[in-house]
DOFI-736005 format. One line per 8 residues: number of its first residue (from 1); for each residue x, y, z of C-alpha. Coordinates in nm, 3 decimals, decimal comma, always signed. Each point is the difference from the previous one (the first is absolute). Example, Ala and Ser with C-alpha at 12.3 -4.5 7.8 and 13.67 -1.06 7.14 Angstrom:
2
1> +1,230/-0,450/+0,780 | +0,137/+0,344/-0,066
REM end
This chain:
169
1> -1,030/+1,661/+0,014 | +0,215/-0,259/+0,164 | +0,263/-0,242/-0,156 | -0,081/-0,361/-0,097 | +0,207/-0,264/+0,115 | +0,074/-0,301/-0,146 | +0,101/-0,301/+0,267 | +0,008/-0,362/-0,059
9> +0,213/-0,287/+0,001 | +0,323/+0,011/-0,285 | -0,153/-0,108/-0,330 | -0,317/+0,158/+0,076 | +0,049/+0,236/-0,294 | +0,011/+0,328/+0,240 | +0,253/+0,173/-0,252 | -0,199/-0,081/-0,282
17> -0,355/+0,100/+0,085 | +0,182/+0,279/+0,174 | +0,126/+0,161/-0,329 | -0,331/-0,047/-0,171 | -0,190/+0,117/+0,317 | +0,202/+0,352/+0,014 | -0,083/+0,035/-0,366 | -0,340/-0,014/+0,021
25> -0,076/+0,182/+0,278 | +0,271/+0,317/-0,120 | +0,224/-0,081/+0,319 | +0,327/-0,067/+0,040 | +0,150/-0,336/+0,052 | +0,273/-0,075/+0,257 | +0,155/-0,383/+0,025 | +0,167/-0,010/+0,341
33> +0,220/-0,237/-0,080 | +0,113/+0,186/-0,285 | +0,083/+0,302/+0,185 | +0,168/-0,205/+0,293 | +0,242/-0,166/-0,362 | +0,055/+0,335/-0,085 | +0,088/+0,135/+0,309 | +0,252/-0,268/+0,076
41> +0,164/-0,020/-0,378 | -0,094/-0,358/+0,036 | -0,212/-0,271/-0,027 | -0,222/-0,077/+0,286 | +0,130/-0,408/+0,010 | +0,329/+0,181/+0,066 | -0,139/+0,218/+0,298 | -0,173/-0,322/+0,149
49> +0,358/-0,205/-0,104 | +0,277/+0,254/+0,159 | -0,228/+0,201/+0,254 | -0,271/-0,239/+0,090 | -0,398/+0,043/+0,032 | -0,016/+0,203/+0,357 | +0,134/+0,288/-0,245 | -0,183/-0,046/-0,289
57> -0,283/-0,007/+0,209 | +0,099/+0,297/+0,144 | +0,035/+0,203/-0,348 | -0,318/-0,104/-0,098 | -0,193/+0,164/+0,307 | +0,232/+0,295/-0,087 | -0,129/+0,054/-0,329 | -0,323/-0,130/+0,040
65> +0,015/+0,311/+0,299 | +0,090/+0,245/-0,279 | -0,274/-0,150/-0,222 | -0,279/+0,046/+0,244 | +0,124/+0,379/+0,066 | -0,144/+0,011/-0,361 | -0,333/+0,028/-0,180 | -0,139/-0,132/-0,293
73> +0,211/-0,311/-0,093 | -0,024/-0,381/-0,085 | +0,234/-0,168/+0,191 | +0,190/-0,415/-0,041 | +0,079/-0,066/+0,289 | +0,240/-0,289/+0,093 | -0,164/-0,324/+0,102 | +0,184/+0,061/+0,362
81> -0,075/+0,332/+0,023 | -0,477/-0,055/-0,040 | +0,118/-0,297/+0,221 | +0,074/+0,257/+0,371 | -0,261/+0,124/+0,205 | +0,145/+0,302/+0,051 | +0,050/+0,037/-0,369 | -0,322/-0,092/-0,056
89> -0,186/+0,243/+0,263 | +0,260/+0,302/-0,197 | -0,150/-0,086/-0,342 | -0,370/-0,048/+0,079 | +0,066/+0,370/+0,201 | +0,088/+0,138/-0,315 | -0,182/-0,175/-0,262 | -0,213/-0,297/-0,151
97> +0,180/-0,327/+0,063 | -0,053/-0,238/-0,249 | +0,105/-0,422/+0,022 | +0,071/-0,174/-0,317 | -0,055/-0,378/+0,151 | +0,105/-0,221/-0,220 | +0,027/-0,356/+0,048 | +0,350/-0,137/+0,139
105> +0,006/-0,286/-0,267 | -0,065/+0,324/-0,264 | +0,247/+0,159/+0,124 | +0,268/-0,226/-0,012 | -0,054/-0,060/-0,374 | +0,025/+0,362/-0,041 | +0,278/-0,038/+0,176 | +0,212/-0,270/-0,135
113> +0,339/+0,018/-0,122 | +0,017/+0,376/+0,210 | +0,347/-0,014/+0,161 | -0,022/+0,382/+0,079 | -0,247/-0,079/+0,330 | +0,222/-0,064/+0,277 | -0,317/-0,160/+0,228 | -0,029/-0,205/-0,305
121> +0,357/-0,213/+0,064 | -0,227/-0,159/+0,279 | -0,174/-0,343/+0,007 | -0,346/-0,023/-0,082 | -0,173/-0,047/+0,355 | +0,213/+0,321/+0,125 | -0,129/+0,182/-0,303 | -0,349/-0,163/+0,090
129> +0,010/+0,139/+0,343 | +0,087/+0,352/-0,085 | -0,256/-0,005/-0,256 | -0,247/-0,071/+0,330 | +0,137/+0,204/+0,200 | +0,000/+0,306/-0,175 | -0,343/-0,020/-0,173 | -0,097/+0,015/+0,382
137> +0,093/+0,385/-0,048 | -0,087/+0,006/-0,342 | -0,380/+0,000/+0,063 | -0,026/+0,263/+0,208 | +0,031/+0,236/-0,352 | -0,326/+0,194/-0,052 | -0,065/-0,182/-0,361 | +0,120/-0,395/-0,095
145> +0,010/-0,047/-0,390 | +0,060/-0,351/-0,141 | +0,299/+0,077/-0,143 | -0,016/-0,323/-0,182 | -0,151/+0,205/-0,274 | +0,105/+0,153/-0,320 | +0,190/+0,322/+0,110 | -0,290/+0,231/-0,130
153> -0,273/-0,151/+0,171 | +0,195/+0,018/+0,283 | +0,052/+0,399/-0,093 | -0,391/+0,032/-0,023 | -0,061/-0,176/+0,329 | +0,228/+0,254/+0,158 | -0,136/+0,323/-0,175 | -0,345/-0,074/+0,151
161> +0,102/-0,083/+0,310 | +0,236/+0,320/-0,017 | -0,317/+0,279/-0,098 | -0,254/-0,164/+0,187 | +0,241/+0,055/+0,374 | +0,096/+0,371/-0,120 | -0,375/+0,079/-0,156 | -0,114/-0,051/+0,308
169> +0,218/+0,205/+0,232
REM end
């Protein structure tokens, strides 16, 4: 069986759906941006801050390299990360990609008072326009959940979605 990955836009709730995802399916759960902290001994604000995106970006395809190496694992991805084609074509290679859309003005609730989100520290209509542009990417995951949606719901909608691609292979 393949890995499930979790893409969508910051605040989407990736990490948390993740955790209860991995749990209920008896797989591990890996949080990129986790591993990319841990890696570094710091926080990723800092990486973005003294090393700038270009290399973030490019220690997220690392890992998310290793991940896909890998079988049988639910997988947050960072919102940049779901957001690159190539990315994007990697995942849906080795697993069931899964969207949690949730609506921008959600999201920035969810959001609020976050100063550990570098892309945050930008006005709203750059925010706005990233939010576009990378749900362009977004939907080309094999399942969209609302993500809008209490966190187990979300789970279920994800389970079914999960056994009914790897029932029928």
């Amino acid at each position: 069986m393949g890995n499930v990955y979790l893409v969508g836009f910051m605040g989407s709730g990736k990490s948390t759906v993740g955790r209860l995802l991995a749990e209920r399916l008896g797989m591990a759960f890996v949080d990129i941006d986790s591993v990319i902290e841990e890696r570094e001994g710091t926080a990723i604000s800092d990486i973005f801050a003294t090393k700038g995106e270009k290399y973030f970006r490019s220690l997220e395809r690392k890992v998310l390299e290793e991940v896909a190496g890998k079988e049988g694992l639910v997988v947050s991805t960072g919102g940049g990360l779901g957001a690159d084609r190539e990315n994007m074509d990697l995942m849906k290679r080795t697993g069931l990609v899964v969207w949690l859309d949730v609506p921008l003005f959600l999201l920035m609730e969810r959001l609020k008072g976050d100063d550990t989100r570098p892309l945050l520290r930008q006005p709203v209509d750059r925010l706005e326009e990233l939010y576009r542009k990378r749900k362009e990417v977004y939907r080309l995951a094999d399942l969209k959940v609302d993500g809008s949606k209490p966190a187990e719901k979300v789970v279920q909608e994800i389970v079914d979605g999960y056994l009914h691609r790897y029932r029928h292979r």
